[in-house]
N, CA, C and O atoms as CSV, one atom per row, in Angstrom:
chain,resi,resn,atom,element,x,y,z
A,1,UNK,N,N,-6.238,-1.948,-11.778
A,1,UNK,CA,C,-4.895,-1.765,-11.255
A,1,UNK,C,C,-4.142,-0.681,-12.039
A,1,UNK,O,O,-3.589,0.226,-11.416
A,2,UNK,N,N,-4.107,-0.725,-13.093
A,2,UNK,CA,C,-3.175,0.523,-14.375
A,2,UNK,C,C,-3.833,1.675,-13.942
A,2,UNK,O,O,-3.083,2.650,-13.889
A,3,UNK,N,N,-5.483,1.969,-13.475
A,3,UNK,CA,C,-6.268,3.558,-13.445
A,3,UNK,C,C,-5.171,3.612,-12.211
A,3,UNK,O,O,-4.224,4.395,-12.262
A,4,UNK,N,N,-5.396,2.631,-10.994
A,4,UNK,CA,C,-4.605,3.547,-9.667
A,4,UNK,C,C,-3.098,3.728,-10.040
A,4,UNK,O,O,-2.726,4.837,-9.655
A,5,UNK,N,N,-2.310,3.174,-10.525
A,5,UNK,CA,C,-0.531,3.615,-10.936
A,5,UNK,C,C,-1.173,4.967,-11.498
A,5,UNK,O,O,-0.879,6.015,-10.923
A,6,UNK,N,N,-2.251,4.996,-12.871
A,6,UNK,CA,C,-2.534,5.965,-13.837
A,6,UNK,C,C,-2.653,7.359,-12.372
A,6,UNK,O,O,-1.954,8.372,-12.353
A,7,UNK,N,N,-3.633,7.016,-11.388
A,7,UNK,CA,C,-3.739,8.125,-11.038
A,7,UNK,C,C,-2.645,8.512,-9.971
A,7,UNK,O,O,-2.747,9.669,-9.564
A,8,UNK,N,N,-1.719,7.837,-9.495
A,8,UNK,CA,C,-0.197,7.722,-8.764
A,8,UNK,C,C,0.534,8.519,-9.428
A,8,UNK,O,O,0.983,9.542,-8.913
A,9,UNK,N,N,0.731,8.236,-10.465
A,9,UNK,CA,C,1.695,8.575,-11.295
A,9,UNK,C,C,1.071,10.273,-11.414
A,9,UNK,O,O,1.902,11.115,-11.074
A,10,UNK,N,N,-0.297,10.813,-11.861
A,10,UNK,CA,C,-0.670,11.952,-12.215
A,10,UNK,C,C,-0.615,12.551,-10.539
A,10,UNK,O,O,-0.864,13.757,-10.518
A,11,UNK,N,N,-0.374,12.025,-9.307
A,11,UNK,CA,C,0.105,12.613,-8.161
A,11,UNK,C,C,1.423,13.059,-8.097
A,11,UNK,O,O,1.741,14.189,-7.725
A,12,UNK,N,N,2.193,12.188,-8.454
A,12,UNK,CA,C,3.507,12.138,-8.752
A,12,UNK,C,C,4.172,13.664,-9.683
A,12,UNK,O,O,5.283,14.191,-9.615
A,13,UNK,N,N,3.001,14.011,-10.477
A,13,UNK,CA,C,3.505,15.010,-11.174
A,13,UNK,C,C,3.067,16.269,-10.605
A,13,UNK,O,O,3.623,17.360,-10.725
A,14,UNK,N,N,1.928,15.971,-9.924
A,14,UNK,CA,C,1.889,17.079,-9.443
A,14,UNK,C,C,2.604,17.765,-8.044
A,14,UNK,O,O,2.762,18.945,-7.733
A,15,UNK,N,N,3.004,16.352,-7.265
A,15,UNK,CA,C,4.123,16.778,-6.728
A,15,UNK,C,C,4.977,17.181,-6.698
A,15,UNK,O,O,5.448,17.552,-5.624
A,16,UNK,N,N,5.715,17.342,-8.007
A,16,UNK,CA,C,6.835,17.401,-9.091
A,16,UNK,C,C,6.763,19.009,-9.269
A,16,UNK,O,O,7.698,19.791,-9.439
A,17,UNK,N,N,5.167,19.306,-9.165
A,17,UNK,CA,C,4.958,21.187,-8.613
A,17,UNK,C,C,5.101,22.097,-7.697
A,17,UNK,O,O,5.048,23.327,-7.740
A,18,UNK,N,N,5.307,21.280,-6.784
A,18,UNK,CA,C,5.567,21.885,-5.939
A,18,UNK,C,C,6.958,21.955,-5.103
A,18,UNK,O,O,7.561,20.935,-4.766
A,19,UNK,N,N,7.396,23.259,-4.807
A,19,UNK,CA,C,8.699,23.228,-4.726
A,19,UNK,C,C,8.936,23.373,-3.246
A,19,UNK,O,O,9.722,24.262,-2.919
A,20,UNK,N,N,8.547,22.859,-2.576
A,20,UNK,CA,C,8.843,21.654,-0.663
A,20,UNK,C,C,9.297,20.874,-1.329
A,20,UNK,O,O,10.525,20.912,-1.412
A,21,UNK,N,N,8.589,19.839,-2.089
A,21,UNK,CA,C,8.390,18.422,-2.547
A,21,UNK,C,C,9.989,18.315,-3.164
A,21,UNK,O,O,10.923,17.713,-2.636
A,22,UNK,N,N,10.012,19.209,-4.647
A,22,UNK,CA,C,11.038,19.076,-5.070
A,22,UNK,C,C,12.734,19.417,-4.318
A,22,UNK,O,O,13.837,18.880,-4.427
A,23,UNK,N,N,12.156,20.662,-3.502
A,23,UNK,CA,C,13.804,21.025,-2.330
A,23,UNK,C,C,14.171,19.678,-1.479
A,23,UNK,O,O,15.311,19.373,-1.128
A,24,UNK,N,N,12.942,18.910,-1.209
A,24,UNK,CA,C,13.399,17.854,-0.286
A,24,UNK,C,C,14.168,16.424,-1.248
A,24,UNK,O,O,14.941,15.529,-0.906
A,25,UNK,N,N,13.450,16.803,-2.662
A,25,UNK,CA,C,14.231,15.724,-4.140
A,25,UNK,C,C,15.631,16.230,-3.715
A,25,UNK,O,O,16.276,15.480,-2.982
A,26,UNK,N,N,16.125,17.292,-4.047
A,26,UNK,CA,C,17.297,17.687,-4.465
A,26,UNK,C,C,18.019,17.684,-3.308
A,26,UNK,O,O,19.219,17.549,-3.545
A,27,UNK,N,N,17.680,17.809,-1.803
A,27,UNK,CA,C,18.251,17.135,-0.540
A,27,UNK,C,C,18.562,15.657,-0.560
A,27,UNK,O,O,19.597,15.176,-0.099
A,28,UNK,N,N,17.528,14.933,-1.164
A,28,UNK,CA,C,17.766,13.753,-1.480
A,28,UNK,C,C,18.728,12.947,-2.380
A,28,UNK,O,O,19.166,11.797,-2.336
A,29,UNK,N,N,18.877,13.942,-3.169
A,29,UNK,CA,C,20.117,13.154,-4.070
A,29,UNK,C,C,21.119,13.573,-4.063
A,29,UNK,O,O,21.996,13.253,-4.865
A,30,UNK,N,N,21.239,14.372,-3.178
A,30,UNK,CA,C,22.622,14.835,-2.037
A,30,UNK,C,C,22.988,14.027,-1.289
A,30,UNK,O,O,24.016,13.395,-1.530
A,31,UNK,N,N,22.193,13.795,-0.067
A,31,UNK,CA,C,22.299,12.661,0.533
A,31,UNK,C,C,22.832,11.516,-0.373
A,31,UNK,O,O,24.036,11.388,-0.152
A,32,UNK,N,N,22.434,10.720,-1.221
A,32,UNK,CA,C,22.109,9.897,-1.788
A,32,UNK,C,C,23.497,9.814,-2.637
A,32,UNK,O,O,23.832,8.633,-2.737
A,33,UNK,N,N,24.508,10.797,-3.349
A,33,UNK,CA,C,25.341,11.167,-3.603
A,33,UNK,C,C,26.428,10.891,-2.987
A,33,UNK,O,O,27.352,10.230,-3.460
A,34,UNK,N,N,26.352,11.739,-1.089
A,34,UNK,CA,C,26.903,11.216,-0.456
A,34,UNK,C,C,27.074,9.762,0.360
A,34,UNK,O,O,28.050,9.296,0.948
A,35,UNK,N,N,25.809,9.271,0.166
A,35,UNK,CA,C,26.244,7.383,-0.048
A,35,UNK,C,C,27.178,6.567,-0.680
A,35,UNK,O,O,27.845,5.605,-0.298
A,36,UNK,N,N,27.086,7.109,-1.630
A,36,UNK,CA,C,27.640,6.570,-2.899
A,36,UNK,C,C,29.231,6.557,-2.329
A,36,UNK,O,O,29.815,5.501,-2.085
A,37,UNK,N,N,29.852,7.908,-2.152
A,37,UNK,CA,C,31.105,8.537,-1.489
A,37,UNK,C,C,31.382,7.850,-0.424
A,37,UNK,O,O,32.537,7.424,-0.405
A,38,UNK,N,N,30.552,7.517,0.718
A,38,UNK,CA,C,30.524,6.693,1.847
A,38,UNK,C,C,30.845,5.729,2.072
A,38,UNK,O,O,31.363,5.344,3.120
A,39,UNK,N,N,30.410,4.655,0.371
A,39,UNK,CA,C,30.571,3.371,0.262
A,39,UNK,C,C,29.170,2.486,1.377
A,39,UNK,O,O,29.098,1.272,1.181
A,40,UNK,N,N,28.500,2.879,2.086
A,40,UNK,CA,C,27.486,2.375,2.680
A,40,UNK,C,C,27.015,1.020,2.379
A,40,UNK,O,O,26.755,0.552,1.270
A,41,UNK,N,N,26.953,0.534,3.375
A,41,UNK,CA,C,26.477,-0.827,3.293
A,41,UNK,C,C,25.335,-0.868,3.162
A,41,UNK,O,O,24.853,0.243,2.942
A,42,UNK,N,N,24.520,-1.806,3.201
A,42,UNK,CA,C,23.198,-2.248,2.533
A,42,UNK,C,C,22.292,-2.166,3.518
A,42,UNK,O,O,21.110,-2.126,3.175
A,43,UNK,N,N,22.677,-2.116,5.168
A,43,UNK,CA,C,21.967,-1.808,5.891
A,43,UNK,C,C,21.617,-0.411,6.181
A,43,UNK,O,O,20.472,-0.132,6.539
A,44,UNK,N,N,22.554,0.511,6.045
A,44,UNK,CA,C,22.830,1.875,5.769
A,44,UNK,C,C,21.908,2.721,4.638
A,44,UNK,O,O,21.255,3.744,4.847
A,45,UNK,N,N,22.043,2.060,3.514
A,45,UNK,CA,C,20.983,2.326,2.466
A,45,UNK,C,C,19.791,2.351,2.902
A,45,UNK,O,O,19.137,3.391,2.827
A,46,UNK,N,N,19.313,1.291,3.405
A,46,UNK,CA,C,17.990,0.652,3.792
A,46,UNK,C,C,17.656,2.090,4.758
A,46,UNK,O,O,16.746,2.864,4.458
A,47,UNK,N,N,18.418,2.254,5.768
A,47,UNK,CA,C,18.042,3.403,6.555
A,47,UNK,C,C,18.203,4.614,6.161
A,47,UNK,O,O,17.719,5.584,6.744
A,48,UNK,N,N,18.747,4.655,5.357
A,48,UNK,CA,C,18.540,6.204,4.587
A,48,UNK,C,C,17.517,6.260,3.487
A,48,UNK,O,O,16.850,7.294,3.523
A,49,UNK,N,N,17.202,5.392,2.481
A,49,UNK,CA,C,16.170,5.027,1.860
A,49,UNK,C,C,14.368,5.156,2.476
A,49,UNK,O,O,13.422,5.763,1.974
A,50,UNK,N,N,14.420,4.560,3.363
A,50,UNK,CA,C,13.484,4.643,4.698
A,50,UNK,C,C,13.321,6.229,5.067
A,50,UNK,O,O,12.237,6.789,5.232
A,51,UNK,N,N,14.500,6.793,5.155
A,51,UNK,CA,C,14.569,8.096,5.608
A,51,UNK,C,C,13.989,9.333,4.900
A,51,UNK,O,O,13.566,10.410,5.321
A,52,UNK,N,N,14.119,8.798,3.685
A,52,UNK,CA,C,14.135,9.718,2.513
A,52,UNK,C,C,12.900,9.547,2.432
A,52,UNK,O,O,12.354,10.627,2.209
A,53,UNK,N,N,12.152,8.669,2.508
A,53,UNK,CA,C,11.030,7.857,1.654
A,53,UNK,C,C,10.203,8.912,2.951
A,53,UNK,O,O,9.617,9.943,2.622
A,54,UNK,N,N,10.269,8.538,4.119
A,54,UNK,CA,C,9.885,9.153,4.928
A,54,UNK,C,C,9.471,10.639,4.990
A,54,UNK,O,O,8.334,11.029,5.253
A,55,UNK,N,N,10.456,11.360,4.737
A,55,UNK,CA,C,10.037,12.829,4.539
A,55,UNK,C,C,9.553,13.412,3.124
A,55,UNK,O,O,9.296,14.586,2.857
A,56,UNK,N,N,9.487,12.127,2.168
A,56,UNK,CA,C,8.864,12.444,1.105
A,56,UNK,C,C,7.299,12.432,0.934
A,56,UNK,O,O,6.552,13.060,0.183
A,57,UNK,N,N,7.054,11.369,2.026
A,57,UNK,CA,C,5.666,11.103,2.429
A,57,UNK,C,C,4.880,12.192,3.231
A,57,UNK,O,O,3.743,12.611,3.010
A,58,UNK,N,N,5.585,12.480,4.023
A,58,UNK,CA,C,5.382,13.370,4.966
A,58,UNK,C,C,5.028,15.151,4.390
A,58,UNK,O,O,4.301,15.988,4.925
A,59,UNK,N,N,5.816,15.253,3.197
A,59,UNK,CA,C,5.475,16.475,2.572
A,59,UNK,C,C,4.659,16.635,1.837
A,59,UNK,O,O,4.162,17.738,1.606
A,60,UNK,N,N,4.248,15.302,1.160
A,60,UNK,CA,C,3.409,14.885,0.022
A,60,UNK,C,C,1.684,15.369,0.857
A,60,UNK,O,O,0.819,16.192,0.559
A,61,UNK,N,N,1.852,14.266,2.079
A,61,UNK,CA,C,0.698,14.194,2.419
A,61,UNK,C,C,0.142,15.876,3.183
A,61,UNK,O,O,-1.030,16.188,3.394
A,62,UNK,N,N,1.431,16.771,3.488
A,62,UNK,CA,C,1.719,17.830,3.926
A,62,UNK,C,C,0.695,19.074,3.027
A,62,UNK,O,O,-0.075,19.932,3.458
A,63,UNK,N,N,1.110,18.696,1.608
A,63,UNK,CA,C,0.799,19.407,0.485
A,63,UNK,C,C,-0.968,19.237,0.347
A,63,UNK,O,O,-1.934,19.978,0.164
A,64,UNK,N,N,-0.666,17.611,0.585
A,64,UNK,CA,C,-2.096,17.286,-0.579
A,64,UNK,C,C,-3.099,18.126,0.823
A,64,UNK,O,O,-4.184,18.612,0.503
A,65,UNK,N,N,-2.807,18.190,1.746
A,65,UNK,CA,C,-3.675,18.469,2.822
A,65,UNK,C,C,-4.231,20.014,2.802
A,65,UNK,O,O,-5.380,20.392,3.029
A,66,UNK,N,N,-2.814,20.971,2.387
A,66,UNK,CA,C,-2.459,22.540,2.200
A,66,UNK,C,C,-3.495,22.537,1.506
A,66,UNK,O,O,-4.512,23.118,1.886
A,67,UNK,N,N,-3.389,21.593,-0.141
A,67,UNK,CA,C,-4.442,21.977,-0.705
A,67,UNK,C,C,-6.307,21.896,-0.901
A,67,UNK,O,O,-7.178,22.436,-1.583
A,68,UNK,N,N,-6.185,20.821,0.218
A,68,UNK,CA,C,-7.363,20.317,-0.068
A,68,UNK,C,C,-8.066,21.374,0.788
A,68,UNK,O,O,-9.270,21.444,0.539
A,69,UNK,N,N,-7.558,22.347,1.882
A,69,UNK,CA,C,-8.038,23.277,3.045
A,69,UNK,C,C,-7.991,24.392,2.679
A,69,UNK,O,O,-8.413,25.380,3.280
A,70,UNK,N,N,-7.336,24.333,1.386
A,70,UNK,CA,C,-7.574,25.971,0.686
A,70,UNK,C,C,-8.417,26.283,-0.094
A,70,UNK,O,O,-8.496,27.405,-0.594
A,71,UNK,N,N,-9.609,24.814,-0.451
A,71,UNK,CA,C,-10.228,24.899,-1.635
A,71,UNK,C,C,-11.492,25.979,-1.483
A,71,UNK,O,O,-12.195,26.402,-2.401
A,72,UNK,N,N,-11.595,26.350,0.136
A,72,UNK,CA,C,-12.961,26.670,0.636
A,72,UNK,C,C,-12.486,28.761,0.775
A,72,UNK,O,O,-13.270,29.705,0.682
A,73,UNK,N,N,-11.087,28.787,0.995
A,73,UNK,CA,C,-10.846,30.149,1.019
A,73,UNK,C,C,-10.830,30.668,2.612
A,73,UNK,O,O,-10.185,31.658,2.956
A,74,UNK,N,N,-11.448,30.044,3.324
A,74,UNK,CA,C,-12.024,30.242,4.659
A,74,UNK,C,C,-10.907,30.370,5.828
A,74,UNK,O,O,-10.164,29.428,6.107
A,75,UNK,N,N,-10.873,31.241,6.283
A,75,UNK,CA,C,-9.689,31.416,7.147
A,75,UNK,C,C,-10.052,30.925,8.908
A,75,UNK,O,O,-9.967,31.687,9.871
A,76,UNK,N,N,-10.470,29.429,8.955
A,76,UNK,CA,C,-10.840,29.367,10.398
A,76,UNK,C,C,-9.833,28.778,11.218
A,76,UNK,O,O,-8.789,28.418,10.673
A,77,UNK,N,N,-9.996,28.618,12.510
A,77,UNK,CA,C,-8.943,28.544,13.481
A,77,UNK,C,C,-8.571,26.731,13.630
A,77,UNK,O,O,-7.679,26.192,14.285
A,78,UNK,N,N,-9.547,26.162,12.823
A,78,UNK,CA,C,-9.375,24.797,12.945
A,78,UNK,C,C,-8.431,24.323,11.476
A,78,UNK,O,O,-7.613,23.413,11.342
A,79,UNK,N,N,-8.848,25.172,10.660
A,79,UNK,CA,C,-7.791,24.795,9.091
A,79,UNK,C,C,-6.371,25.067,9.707
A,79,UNK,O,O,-5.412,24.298,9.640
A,80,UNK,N,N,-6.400,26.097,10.218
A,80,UNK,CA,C,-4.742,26.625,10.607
A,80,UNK,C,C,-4.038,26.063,11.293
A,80,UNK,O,O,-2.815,26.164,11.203
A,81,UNK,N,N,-4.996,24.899,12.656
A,81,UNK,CA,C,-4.641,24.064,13.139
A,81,UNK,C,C,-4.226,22.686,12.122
A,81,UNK,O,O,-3.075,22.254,12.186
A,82,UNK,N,N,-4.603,22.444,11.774
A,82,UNK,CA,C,-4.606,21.318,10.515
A,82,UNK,C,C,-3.783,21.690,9.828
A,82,UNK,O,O,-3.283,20.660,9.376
A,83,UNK,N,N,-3.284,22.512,9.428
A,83,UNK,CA,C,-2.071,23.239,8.610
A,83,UNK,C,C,-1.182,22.992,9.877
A,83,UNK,O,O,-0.801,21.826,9.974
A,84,UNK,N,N,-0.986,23.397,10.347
A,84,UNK,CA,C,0.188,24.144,11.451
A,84,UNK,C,C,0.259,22.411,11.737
A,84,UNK,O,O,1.257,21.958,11.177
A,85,UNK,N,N,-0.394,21.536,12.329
A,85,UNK,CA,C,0.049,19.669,12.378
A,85,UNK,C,C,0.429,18.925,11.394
A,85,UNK,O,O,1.313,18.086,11.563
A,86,UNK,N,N,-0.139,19.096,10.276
A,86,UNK,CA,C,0.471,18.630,9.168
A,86,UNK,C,C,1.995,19.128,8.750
A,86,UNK,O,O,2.624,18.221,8.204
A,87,UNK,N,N,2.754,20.417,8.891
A,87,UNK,CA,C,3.836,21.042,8.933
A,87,UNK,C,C,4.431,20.607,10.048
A,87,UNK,O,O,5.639,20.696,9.827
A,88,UNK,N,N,4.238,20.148,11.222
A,88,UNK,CA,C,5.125,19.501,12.436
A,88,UNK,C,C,5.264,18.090,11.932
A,88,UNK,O,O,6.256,17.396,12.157
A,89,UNK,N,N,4.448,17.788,11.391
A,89,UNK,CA,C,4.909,16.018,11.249
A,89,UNK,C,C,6.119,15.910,9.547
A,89,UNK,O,O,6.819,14.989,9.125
A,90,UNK,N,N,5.825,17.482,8.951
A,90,UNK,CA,C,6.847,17.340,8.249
A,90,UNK,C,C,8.442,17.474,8.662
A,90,UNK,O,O,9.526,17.098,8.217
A,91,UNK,N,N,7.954,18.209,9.739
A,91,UNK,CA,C,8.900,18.508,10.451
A,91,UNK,C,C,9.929,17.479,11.384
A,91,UNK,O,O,11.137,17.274,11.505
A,92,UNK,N,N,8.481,16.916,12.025
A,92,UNK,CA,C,9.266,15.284,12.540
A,92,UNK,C,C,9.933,14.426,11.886
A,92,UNK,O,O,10.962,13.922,12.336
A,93,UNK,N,N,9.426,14.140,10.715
A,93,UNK,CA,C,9.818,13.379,9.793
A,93,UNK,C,C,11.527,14.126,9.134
A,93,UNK,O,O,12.612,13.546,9.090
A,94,UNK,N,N,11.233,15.396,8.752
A,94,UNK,CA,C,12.644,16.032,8.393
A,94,UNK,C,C,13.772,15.708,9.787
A,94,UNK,O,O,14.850,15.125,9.673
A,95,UNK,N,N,13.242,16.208,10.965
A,95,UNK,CA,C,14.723,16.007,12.242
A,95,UNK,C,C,14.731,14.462,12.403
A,95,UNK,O,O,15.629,14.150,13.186
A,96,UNK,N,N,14.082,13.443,11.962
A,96,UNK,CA,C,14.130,12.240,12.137
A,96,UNK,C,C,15.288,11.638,11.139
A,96,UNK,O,O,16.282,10.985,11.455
A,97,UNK,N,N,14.870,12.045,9.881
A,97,UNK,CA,C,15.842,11.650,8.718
A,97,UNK,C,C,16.804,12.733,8.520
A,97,UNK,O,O,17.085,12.924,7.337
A,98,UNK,N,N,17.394,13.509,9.392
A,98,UNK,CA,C,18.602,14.127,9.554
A,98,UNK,C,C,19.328,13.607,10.959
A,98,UNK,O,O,20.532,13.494,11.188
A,99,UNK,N,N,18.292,13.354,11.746
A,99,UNK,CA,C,19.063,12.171,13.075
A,99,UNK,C,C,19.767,10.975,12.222
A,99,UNK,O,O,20.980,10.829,12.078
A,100,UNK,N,N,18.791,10.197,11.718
A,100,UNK,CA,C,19.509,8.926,10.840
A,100,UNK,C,C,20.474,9.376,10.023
A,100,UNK,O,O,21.312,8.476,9.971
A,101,UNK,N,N,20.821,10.306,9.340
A,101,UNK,CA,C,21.877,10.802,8.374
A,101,UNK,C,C,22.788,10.971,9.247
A,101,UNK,O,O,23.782,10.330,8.908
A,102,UNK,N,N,22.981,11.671,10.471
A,102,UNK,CA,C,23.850,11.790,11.416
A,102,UNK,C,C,24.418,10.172,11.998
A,102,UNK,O,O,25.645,10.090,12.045
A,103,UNK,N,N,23.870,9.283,12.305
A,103,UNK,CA,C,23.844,7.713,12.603
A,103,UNK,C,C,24.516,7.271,11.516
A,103,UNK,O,O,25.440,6.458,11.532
A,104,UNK,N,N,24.166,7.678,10.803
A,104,UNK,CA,C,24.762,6.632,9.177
A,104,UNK,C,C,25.886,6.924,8.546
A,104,UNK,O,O,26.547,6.126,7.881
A,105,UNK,N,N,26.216,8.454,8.799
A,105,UNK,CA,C,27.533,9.397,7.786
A,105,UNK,C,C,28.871,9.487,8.934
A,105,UNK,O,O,30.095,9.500,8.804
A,106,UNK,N,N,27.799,9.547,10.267
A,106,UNK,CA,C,29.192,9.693,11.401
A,106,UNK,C,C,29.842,8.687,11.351
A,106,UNK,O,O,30.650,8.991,10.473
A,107,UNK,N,N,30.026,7.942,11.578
A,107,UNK,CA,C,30.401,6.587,11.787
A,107,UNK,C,C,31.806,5.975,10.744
A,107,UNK,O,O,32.958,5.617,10.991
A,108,UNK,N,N,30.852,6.114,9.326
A,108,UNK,CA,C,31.440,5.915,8.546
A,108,UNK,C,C,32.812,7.359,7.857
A,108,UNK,O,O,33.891,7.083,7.332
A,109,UNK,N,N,32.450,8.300,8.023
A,109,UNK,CA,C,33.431,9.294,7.052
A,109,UNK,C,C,33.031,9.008,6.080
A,109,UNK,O,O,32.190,8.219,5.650
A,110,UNK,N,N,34.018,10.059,5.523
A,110,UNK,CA,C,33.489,10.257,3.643
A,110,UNK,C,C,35.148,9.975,2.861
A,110,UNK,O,O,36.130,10.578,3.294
A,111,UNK,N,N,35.240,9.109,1.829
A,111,UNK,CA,C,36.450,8.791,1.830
A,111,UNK,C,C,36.900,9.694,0.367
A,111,UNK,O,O,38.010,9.855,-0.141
A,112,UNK,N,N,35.479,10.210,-0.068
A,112,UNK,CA,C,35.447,11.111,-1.110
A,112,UNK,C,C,35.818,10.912,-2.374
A,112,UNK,O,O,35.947,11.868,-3.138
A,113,UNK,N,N,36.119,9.199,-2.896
A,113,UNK,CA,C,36.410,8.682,-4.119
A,113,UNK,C,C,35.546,7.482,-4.310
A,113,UNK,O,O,35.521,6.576,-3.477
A,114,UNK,N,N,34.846,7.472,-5.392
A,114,UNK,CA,C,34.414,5.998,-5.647
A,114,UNK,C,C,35.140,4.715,-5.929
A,114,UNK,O,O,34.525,3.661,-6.086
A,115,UNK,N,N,36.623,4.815,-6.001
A,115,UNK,CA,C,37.703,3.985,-6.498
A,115,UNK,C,C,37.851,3.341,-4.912
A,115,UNK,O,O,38.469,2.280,-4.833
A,116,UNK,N,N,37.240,4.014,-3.489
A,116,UNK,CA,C,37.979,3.621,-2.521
A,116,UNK,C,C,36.949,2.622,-2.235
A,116,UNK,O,O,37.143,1.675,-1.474
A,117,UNK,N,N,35.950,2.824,-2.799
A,117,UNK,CA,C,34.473,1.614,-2.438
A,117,UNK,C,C,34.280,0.482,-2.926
A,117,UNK,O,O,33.593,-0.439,-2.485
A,118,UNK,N,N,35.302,0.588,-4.472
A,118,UNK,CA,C,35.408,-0.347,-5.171
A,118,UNK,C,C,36.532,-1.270,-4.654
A,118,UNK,O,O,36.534,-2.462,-4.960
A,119,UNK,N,N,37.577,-0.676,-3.800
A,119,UNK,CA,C,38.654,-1.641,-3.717
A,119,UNK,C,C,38.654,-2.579,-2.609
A,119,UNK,O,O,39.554,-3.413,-2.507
């Protein structure tokens, strides 16, 4: 059980290299920022959490794929296909969790103080 976290975790960093992975971090704790501001309820979280988690997966598996099809150098019409699907489902996944951000932020407004979430 500790080798698979062990080798999670050494994914984790190497995700941490690549800068999709990380632009979609720093989208994320924007979002995530603006929760906070929102005051969001717990069901709200859950769906933005989901959301996030979502296009994090989606790039991850996006990447690990980029790289595993580059290992050969080979420029054929079926890698590019495999590239070019793997980039739409990042893609799905990105207009999916910007639909839900739209669902979750409209609704509510931004009241733009944390003092107003607390009261």
């Amino acid at each position: 059980m500790m080798r698979r976290i062990s080798h999670a975790m050494r994914g984790v960093r190497f995700a941490l290299q690549s800068r999709e992975i990380v632009g979609h971090m720093v989208i994320a704790l924007v979002v995530v920022f603006l929760g906070v501001l929102a005051c969001l309820d717990a069901t709200r979280w859950t769906l933005l959490v989901f959301a996030i988690g979502l296009v994090l997966v989606a790039e991850t598996l996006n990447t690990a794929l980029e790289q595993a099809l580059n290992v050969s150098g080979i420029h054929h019409p079926v890698i590019g296909r495999s590239k070019d699907l793997a980039a739409a489902a990042v893609l799905f996944a990105a207009l999916t969790a910007g639909a839900i951000g739209v669902f979750i932020f409209a609704p509510v407004g931004m009241s733009g103080t944390l003092a107003h979430c607390l009261s």
